[in-house]
C-alpha positions in Angstrom: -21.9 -155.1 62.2 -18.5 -153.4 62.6 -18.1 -150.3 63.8 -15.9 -146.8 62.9 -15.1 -143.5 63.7 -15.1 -141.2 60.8 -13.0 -137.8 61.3 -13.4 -134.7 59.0 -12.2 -131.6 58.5 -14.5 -128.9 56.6 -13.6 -126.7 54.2 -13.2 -122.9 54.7 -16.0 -122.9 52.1 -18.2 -125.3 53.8 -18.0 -123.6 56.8 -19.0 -120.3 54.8 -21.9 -122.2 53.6 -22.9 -123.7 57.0 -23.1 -119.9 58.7 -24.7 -118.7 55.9 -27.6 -121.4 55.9 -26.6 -123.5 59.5 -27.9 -127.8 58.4 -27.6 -130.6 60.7 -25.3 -132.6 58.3 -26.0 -135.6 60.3 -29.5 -135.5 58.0 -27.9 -135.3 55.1 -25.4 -137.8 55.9 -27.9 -140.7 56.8 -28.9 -141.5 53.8 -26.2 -142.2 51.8 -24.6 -144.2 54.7 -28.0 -146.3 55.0 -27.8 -146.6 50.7 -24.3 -148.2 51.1 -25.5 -150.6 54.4 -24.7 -149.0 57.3 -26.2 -146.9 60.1 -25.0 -143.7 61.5 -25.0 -144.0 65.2 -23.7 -140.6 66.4 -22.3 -137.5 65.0 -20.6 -134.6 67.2 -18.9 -131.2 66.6 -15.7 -131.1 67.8 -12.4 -128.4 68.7 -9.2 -129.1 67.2 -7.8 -131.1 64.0 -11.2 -132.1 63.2 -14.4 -130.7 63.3 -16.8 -133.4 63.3 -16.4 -136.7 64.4 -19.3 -140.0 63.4 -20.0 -143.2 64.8 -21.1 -145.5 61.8 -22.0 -149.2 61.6 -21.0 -150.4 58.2 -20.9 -154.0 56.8 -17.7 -154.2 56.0 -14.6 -152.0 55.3 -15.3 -151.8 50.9 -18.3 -149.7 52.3 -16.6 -148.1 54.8 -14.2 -147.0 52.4 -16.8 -146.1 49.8 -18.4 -143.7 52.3 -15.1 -142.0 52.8 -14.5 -141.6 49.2 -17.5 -140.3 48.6 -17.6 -137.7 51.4 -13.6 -136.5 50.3 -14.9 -136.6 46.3 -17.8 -133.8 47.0 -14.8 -131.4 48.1 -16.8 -130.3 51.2 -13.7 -131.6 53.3 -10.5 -130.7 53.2 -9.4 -133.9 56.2 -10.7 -137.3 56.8 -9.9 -139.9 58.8 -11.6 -143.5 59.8 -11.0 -146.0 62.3 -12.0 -149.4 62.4 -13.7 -149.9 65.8 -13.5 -153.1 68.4 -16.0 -154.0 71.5 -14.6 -154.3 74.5 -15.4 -157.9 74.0 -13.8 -158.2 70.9 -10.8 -156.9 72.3 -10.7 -159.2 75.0 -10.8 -161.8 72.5 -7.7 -160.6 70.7 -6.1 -160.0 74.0 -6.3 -163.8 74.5 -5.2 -164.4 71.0 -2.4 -162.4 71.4 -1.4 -164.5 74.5 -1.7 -167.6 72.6 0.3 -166.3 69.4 3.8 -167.2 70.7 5.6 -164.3 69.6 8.8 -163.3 70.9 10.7 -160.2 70.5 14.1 -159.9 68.4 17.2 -161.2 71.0 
């Protein structure tokens, strides 16, 4: 199943809420990722642009996608951001496409 990296930014409110009455939002984030076929793997608090990062496996990028939409249409974020994820053995695999591919720059 592919993987992603979901990035979000809270919301000055959110964060209000979250002192006020500190979740794991991890719990209340597994379930809707599990309704729409996925699986969250890991979820982390983190310094700078964004404040939490997630590890999901999703079945495809329409779910992907719906999770992100759903996430940005409760207004608890104010930034998201996901990226598609490769293996390491997946990206050899392209690496040996991209050998094969002929391209050649502009001349």
């Amino acid at each position: 199943m592919p993987h992603y990296m979901v990035q979000a930014a809270y919301t000055p409110e959110s964060w209000a809420a979250q002192v006020k009455n500190p979740q794991d939002r991890a719990e209340a984030l597994r379930p809707i990722i599990e309704r729409l076929g996925g699986k969250l793997l890991s979820m982390y608090l983190a310094f700078g642009e964004y404040d939490v990062v997630g590890l999901a496996e999703m079945p495809d990028n329409v779910s992907s996608a719906a999770f992100s939409m759903a996430a940005s249409a409760g207004g608890g974020v104010r930034a998201m951001k996901t990226t598609p994820l490769m293996t390491m053995q997946e990206a050899v695999e392209a690496m040996r496409k991209a050998g094969q591919a002929g391209y050649r720059p502009p001349t």
